[in-house]
HTML snippet that shows the backbone in 3Dmol.js (N, CA, C, O; Angstrom):
<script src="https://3Dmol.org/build/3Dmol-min.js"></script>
<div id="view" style="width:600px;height:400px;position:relative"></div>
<script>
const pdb = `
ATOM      1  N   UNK A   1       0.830  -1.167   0.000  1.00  0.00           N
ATOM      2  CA  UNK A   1       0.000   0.000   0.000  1.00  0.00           C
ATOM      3  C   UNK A   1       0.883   1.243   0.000  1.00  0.00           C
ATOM      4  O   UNK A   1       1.327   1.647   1.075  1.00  0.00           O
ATOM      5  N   UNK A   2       1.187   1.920  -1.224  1.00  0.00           N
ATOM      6  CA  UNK A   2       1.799   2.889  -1.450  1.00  0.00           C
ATOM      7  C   UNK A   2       1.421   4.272  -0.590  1.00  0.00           C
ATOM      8  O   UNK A   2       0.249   4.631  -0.706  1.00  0.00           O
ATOM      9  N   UNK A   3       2.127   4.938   0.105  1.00  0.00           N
ATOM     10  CA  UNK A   3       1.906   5.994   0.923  1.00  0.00           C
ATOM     11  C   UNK A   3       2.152   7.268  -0.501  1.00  0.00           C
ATOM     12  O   UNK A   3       3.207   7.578  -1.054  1.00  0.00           O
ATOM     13  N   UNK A   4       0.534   7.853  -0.799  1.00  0.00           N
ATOM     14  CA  UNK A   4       0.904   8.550  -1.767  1.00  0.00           C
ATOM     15  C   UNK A   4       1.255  10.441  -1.242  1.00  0.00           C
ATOM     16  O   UNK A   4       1.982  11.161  -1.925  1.00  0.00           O
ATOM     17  N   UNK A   5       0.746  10.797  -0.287  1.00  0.00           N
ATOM     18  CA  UNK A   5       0.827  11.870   0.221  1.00  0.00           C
ATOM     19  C   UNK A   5       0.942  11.983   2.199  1.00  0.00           C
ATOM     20  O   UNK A   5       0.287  11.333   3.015  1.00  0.00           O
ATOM     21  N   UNK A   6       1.838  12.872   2.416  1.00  0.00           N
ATOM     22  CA  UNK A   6       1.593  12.996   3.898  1.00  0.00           C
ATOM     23  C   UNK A   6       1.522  14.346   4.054  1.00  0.00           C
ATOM     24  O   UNK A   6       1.779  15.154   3.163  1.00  0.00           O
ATOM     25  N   UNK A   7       1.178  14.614   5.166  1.00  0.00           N
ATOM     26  CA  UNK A   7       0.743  16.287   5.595  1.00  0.00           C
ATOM     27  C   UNK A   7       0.930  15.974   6.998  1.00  0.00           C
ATOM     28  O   UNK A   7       0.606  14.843   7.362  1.00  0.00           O
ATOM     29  N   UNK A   8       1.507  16.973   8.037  1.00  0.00           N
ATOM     30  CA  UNK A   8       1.319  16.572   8.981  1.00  0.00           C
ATOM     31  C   UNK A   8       1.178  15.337   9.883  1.00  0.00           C
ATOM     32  O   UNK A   8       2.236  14.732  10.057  1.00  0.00           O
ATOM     33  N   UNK A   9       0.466  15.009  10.283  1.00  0.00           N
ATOM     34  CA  UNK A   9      -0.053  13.561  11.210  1.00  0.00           C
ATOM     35  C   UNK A   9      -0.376  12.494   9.938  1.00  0.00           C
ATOM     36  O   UNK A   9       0.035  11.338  10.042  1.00  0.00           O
ATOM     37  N   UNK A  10      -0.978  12.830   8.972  1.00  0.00           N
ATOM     38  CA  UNK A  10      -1.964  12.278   8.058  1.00  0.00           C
ATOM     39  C   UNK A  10      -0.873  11.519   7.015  1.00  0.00           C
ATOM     40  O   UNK A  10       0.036  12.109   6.430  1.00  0.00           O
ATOM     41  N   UNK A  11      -1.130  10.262   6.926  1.00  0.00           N
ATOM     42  CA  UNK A  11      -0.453   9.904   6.034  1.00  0.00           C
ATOM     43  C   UNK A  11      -1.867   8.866   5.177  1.00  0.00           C
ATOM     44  O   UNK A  11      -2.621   8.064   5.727  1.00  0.00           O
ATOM     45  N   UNK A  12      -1.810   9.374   3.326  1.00  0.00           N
ATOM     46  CA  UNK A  12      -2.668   9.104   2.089  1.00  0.00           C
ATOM     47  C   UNK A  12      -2.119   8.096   1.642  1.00  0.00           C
ATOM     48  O   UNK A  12      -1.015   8.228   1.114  1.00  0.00           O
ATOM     49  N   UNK A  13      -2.700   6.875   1.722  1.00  0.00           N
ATOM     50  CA  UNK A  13      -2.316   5.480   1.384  1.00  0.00           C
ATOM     51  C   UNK A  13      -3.225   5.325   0.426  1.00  0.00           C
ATOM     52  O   UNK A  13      -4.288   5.938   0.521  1.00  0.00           O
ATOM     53  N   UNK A  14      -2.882   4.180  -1.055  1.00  0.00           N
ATOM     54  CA  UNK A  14      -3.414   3.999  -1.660  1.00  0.00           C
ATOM     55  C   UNK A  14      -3.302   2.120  -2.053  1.00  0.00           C
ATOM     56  O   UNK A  14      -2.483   1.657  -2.847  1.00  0.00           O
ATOM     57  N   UNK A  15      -4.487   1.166  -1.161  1.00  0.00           N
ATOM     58  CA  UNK A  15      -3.942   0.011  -1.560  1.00  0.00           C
ATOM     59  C   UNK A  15      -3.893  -0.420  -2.623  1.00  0.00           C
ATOM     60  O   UNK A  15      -4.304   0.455  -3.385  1.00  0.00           O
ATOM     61  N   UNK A  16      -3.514  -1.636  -3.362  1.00  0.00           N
ATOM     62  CA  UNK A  16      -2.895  -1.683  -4.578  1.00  0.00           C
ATOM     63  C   UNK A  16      -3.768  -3.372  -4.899  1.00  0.00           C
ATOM     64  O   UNK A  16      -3.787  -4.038  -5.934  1.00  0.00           O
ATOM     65  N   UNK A  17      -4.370  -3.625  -3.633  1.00  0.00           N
ATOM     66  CA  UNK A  17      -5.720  -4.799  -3.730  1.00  0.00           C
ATOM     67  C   UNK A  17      -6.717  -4.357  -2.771  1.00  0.00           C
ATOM     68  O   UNK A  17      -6.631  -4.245  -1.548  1.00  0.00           O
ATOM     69  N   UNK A  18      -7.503  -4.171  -3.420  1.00  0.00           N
ATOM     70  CA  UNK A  18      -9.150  -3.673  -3.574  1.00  0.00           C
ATOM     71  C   UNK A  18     -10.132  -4.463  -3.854  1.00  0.00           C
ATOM     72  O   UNK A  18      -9.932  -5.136  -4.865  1.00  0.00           O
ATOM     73  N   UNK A  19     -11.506  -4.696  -3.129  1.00  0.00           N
ATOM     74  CA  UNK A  19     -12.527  -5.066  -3.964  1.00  0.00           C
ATOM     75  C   UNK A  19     -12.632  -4.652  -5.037  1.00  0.00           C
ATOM     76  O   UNK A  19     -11.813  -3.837  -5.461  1.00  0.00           O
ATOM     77  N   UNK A  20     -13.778  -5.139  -5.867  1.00  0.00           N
ATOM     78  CA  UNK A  20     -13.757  -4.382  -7.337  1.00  0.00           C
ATOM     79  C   UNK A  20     -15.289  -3.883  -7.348  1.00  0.00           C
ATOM     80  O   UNK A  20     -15.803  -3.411  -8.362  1.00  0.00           O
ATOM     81  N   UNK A  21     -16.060  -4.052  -5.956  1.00  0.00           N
ATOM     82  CA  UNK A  21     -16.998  -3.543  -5.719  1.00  0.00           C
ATOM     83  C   UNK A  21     -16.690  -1.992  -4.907  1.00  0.00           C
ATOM     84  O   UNK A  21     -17.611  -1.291  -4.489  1.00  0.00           O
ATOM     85  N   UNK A  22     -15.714  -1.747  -4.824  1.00  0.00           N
ATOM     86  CA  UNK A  22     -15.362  -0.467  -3.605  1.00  0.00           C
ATOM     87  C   UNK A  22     -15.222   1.024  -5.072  1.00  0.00           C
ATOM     88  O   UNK A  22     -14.778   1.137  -6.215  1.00  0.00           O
ATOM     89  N   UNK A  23     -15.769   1.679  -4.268  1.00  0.00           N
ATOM     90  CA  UNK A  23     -15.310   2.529  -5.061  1.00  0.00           C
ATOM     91  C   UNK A  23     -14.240   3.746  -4.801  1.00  0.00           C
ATOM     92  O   UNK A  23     -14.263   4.459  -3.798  1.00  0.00           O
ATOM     93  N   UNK A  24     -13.562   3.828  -5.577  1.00  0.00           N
ATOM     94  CA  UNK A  24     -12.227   4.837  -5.525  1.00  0.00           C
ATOM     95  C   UNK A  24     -11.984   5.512  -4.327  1.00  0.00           C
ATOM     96  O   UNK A  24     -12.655   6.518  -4.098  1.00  0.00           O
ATOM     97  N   UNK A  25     -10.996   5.075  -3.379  1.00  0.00           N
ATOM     98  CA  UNK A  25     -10.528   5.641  -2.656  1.00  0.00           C
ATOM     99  C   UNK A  25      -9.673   5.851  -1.812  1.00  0.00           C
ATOM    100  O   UNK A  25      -8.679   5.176  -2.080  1.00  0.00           O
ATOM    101  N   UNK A  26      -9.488   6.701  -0.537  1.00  0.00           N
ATOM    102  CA  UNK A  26      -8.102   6.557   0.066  1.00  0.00           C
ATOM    103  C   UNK A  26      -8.149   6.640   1.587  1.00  0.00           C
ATOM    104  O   UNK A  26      -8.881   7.220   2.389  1.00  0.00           O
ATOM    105  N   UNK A  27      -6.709   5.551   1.709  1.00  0.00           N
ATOM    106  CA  UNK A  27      -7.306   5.418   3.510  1.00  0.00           C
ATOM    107  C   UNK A  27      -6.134   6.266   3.746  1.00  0.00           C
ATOM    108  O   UNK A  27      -5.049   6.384   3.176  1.00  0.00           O
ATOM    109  N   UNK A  28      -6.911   7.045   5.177  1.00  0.00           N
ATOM    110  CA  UNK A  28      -6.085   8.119   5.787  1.00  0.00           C
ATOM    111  C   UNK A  28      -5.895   7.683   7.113  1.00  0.00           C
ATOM    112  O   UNK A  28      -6.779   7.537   7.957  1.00  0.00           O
ATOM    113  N   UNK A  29      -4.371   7.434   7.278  1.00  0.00           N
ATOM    114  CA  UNK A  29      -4.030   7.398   8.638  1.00  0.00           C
ATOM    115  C   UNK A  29      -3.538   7.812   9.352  1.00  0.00           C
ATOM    116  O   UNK A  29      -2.517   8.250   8.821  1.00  0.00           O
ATOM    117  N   UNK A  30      -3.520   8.109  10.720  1.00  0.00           N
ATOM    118  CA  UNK A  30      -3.093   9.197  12.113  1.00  0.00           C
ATOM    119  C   UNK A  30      -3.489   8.385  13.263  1.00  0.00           C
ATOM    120  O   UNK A  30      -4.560   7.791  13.385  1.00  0.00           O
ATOM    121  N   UNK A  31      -2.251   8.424  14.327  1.00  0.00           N
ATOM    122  CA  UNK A  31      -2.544   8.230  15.685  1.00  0.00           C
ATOM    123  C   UNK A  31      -3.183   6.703  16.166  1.00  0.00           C
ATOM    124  O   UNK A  31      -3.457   6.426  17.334  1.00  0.00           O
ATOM    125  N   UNK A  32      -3.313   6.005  15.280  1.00  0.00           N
ATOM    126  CA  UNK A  32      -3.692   4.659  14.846  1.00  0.00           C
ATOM    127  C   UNK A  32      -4.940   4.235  14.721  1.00  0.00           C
ATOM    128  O   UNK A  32      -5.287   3.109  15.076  1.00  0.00           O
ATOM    129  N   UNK A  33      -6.038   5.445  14.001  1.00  0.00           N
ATOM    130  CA  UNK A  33      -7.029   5.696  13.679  1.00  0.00           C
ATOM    131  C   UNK A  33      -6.985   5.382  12.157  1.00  0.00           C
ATOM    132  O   UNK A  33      -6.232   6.117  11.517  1.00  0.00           O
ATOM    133  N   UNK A  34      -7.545   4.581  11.575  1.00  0.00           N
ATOM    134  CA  UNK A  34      -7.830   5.243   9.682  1.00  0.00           C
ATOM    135  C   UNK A  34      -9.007   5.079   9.101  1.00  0.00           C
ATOM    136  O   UNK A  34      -9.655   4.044   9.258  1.00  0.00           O
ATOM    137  N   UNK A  35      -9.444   6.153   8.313  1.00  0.00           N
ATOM    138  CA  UNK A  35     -10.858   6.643   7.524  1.00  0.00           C
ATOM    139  C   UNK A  35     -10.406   6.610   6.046  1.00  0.00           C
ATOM    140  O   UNK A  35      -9.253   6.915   5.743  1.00  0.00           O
ATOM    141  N   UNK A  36     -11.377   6.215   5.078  1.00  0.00           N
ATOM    142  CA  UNK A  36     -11.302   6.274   4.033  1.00  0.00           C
ATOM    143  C   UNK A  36     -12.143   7.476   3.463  1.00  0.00           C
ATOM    144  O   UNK A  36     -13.096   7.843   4.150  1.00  0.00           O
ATOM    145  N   UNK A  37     -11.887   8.136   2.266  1.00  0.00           N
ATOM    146  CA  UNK A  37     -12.392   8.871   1.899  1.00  0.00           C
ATOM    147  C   UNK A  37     -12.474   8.684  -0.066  1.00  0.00           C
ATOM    148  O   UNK A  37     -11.487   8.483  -0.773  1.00  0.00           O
ATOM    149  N   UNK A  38     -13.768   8.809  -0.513  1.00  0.00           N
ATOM    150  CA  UNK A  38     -14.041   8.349  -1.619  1.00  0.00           C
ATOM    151  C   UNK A  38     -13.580   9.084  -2.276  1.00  0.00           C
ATOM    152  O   UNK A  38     -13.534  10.185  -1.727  1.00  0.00           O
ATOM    153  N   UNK A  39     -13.011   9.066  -3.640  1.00  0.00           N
ATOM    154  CA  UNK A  39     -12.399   9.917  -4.701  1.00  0.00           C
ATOM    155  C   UNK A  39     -13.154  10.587  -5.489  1.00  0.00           C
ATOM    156  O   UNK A  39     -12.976  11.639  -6.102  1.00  0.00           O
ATOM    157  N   UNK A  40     -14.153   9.760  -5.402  1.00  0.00           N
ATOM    158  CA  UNK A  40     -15.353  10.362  -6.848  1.00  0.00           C
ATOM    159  C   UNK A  40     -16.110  11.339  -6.281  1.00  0.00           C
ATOM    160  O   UNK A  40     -16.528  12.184  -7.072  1.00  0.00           O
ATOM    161  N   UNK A  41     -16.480  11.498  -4.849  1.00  0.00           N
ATOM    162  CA  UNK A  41     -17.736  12.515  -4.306  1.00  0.00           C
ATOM    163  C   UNK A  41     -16.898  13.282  -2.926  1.00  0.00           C
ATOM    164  O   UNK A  41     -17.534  14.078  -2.236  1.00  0.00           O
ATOM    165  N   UNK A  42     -15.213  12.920  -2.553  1.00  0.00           N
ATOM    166  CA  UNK A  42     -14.573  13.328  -1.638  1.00  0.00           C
ATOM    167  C   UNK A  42     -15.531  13.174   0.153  1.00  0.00           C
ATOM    168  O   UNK A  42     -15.082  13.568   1.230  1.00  0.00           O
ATOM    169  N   UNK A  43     -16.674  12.596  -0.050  1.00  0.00           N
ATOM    170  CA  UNK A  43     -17.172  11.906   1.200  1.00  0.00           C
ATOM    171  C   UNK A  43     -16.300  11.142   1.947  1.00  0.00           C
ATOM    172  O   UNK A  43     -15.475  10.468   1.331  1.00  0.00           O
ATOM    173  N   UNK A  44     -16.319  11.111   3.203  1.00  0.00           N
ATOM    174  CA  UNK A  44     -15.803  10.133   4.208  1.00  0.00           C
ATOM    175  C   UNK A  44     -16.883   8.635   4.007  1.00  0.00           C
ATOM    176  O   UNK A  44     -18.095   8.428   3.945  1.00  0.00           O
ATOM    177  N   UNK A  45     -15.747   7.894   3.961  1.00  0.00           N
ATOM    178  CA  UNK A  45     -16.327   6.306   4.069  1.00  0.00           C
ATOM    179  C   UNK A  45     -17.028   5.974   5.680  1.00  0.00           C
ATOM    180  O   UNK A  45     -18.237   5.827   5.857  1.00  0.00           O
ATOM    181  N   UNK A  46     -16.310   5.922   6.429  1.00  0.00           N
ATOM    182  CA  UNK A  46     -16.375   6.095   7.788  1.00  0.00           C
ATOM    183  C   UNK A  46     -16.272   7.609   8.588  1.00  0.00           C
ATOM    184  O   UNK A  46     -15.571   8.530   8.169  1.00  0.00           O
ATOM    185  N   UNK A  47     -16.868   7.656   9.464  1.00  0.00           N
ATOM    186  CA  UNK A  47     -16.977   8.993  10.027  1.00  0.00           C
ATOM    187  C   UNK A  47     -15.491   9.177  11.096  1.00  0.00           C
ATOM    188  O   UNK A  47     -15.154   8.385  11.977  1.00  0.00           O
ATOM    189  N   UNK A  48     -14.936  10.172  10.787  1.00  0.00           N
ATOM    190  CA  UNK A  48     -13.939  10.694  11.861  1.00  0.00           C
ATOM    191  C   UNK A  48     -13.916  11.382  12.893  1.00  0.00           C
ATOM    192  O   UNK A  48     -14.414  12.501  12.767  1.00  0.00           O
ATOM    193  N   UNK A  49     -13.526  11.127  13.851  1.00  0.00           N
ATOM    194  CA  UNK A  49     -12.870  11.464  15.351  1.00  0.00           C
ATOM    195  C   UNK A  49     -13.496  13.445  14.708  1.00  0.00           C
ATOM    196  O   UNK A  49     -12.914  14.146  13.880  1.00  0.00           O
ATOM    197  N   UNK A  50     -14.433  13.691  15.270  1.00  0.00           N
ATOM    198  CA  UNK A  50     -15.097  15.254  15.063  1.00  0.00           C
ATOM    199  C   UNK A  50     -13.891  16.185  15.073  1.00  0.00           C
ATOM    200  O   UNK A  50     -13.686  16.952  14.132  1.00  0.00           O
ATOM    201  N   UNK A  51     -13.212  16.127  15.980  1.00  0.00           N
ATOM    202  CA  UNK A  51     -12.444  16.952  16.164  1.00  0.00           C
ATOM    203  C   UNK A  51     -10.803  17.217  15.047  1.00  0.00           C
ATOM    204  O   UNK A  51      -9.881  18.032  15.026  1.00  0.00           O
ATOM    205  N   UNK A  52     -11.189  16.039  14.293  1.00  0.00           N
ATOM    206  CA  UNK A  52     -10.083  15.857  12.922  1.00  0.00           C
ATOM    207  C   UNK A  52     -10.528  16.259  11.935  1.00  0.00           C
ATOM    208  O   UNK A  52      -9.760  16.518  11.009  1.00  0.00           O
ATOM    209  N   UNK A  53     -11.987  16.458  11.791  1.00  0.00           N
ATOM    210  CA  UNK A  53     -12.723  16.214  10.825  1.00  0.00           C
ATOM    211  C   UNK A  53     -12.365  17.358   9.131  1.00  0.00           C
ATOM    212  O   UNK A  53     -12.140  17.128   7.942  1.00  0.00           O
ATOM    213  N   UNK A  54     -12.495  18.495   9.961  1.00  0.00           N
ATOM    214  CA  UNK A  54     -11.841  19.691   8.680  1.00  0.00           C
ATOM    215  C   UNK A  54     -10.802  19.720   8.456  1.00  0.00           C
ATOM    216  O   UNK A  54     -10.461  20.000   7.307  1.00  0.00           O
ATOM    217  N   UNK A  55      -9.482  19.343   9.813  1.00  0.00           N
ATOM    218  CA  UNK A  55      -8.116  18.874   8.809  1.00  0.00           C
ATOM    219  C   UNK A  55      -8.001  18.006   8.260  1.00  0.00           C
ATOM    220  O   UNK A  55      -7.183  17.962   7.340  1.00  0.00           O
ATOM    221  N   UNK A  56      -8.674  17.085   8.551  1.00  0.00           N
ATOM    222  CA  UNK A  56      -8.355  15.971   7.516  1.00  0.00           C
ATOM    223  C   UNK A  56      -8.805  16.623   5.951  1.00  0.00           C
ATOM    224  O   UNK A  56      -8.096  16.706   4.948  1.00  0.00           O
ATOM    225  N   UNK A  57      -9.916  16.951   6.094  1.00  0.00           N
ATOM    226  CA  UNK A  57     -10.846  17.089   4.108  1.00  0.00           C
ATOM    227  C   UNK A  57      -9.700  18.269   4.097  1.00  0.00           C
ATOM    228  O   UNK A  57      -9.102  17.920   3.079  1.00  0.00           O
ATOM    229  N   UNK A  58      -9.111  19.253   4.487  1.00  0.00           N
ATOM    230  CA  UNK A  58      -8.084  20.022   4.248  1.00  0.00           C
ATOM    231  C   UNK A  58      -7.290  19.729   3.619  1.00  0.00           C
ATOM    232  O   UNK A  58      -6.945  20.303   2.586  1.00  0.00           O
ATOM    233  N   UNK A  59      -6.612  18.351   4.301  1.00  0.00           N
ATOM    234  CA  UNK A  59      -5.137  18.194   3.524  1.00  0.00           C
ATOM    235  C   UNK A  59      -5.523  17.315   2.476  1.00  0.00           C
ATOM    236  O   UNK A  59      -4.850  17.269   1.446  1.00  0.00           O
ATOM    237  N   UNK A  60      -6.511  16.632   2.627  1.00  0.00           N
ATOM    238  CA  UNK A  60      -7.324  15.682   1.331  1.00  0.00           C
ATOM    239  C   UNK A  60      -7.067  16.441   0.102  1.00  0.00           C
ATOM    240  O   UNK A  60      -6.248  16.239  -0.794  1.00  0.00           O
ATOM    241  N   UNK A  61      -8.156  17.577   0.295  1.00  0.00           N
ATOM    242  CA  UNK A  61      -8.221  18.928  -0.427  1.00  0.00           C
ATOM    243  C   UNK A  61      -6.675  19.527  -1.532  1.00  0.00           C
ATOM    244  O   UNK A  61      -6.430  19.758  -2.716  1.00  0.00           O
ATOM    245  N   UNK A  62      -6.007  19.548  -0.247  1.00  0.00           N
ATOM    246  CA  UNK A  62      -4.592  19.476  -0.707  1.00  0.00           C
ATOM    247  C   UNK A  62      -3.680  18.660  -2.243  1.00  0.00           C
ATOM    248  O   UNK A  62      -2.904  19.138  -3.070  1.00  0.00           O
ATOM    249  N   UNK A  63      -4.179  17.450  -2.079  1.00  0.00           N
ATOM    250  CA  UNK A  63      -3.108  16.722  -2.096  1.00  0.00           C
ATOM    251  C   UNK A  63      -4.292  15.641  -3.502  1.00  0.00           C
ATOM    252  O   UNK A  63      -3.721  14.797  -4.192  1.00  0.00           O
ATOM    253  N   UNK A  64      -5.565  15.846  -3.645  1.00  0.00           N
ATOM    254  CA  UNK A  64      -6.868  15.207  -4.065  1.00  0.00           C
ATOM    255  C   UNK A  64      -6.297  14.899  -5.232  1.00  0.00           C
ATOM    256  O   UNK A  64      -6.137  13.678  -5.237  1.00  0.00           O
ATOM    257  N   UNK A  65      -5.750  15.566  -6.620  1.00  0.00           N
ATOM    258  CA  UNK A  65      -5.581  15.343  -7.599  1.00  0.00           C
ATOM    259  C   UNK A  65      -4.191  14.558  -7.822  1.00  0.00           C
ATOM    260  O   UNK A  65      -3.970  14.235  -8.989  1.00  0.00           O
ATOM    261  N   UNK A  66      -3.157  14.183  -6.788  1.00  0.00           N
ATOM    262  CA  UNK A  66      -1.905  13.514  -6.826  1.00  0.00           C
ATOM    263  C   UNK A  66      -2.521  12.405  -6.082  1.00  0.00           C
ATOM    264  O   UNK A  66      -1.552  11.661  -6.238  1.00  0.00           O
ATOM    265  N   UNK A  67      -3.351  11.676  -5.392  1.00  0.00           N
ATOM    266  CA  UNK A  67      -4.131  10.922  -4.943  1.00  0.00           C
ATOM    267  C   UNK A  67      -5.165  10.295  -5.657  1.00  0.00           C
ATOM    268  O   UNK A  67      -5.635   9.212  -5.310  1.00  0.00           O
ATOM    269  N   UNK A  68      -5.558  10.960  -6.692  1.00  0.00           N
ATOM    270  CA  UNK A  68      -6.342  10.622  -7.661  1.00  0.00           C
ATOM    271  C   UNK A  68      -5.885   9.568  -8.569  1.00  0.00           C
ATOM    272  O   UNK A  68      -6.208   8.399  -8.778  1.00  0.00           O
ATOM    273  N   UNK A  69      -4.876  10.528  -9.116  1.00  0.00           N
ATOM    274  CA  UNK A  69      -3.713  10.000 -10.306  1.00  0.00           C
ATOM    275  C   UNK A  69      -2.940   9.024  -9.845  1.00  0.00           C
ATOM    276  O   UNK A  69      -2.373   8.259 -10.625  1.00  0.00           O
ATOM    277  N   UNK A  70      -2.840   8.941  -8.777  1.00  0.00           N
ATOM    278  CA  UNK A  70      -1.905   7.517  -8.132  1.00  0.00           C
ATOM    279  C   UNK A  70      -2.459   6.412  -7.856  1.00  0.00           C
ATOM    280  O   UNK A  70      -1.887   5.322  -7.816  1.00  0.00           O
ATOM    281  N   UNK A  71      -4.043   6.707  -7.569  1.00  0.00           N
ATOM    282  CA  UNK A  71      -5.448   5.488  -7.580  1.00  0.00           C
ATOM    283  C   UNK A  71      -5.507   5.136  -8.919  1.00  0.00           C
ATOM    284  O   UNK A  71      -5.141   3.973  -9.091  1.00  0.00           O
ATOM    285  N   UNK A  72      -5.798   5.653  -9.819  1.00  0.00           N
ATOM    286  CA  UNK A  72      -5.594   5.491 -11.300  1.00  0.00           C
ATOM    287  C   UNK A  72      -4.531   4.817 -11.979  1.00  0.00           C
ATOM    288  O   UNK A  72      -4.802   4.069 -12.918  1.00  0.00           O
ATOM    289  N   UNK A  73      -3.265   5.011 -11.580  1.00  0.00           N
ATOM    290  CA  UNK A  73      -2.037   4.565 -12.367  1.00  0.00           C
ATOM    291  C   UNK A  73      -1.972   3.326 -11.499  1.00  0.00           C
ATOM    292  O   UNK A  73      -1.434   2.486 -12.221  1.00  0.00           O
ATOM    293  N   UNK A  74      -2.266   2.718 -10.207  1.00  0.00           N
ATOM    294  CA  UNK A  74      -2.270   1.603  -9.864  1.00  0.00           C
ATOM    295  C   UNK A  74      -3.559   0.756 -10.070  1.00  0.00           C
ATOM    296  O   UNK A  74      -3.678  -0.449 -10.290  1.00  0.00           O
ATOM    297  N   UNK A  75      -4.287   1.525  -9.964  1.00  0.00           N
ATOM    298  CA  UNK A  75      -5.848   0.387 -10.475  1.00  0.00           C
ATOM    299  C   UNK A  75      -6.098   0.282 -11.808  1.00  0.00           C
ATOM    300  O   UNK A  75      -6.970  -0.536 -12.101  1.00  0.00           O
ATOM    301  N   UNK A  76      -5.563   0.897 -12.730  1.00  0.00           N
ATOM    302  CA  UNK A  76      -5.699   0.883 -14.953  1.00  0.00           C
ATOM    303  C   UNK A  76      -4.825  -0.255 -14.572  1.00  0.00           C
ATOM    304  O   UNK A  76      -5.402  -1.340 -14.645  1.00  0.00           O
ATOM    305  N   UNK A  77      -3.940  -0.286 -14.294  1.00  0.00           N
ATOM    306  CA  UNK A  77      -2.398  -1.452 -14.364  1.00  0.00           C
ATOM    307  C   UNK A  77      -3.165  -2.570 -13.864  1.00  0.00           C
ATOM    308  O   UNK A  77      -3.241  -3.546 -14.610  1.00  0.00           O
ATOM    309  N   UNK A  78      -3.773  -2.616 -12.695  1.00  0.00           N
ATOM    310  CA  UNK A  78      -4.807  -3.750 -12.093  1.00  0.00           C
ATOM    311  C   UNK A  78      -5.422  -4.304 -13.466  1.00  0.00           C
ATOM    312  O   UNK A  78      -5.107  -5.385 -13.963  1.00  0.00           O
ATOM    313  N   UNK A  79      -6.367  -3.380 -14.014  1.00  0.00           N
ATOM    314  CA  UNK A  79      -7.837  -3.596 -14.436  1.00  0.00           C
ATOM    315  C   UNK A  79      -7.481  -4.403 -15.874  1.00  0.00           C
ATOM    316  O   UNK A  79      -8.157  -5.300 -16.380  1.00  0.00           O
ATOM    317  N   UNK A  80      -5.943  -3.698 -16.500  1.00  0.00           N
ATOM    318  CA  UNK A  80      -5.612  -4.092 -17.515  1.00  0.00           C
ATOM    319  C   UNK A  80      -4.978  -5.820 -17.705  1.00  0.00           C
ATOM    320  O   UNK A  80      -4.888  -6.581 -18.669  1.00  0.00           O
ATOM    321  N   UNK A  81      -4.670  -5.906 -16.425  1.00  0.00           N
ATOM    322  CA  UNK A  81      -4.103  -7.244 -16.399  1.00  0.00           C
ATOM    323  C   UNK A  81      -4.796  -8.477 -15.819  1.00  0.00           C
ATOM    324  O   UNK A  81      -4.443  -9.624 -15.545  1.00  0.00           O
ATOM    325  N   UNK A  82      -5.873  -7.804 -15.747  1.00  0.00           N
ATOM    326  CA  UNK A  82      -7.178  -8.787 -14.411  1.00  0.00           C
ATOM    327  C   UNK A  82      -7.500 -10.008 -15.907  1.00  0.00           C
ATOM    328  O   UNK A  82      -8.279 -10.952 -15.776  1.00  0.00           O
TER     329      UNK A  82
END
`;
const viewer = $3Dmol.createViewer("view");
viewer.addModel(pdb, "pdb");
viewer.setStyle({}, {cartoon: {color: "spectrum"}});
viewer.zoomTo();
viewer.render();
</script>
């Protein structure tokens, strides 16, 4: 699971085996807590610790389109070879 972005506490992981029912996204981890957050609608999968809640979509915010492109260049490579 490639660590595609960090900010602070937050480190943007992108696993590299997935359901193929899940849709696009990225698990965010801190403090030994992790939330996923969907790529296509930037929703939280799971709800976060309230008090994380706007830094986290912050650095998401941040970092969304190099997180995107790194879900993409590892799941086309998946999809192409499935």
């Amino acid at each position: 699971m490639p660590t595609v972005a960090r900010e602070g506490e937050f480190e943007f992981r992108v696993y590299t085996r997935e359901a193929v029912y899940e849709p696009p996204h990225v698990h965010v981890t801190f403090g030994g807590v992790q939330v996923r957050i969907n790529l296509d609608n930037g929703e939280f999968m799971e709800e976060p610790p309230p008090h994380k809640r706007r830094t986290i979509r912050e650095a998401y915010e941040r970092h969304a389109a190099e997180i995107r492109r790194k879900w993409d260049e590892i799941h086309e490579v998946k999809k192409e070879g499935s």
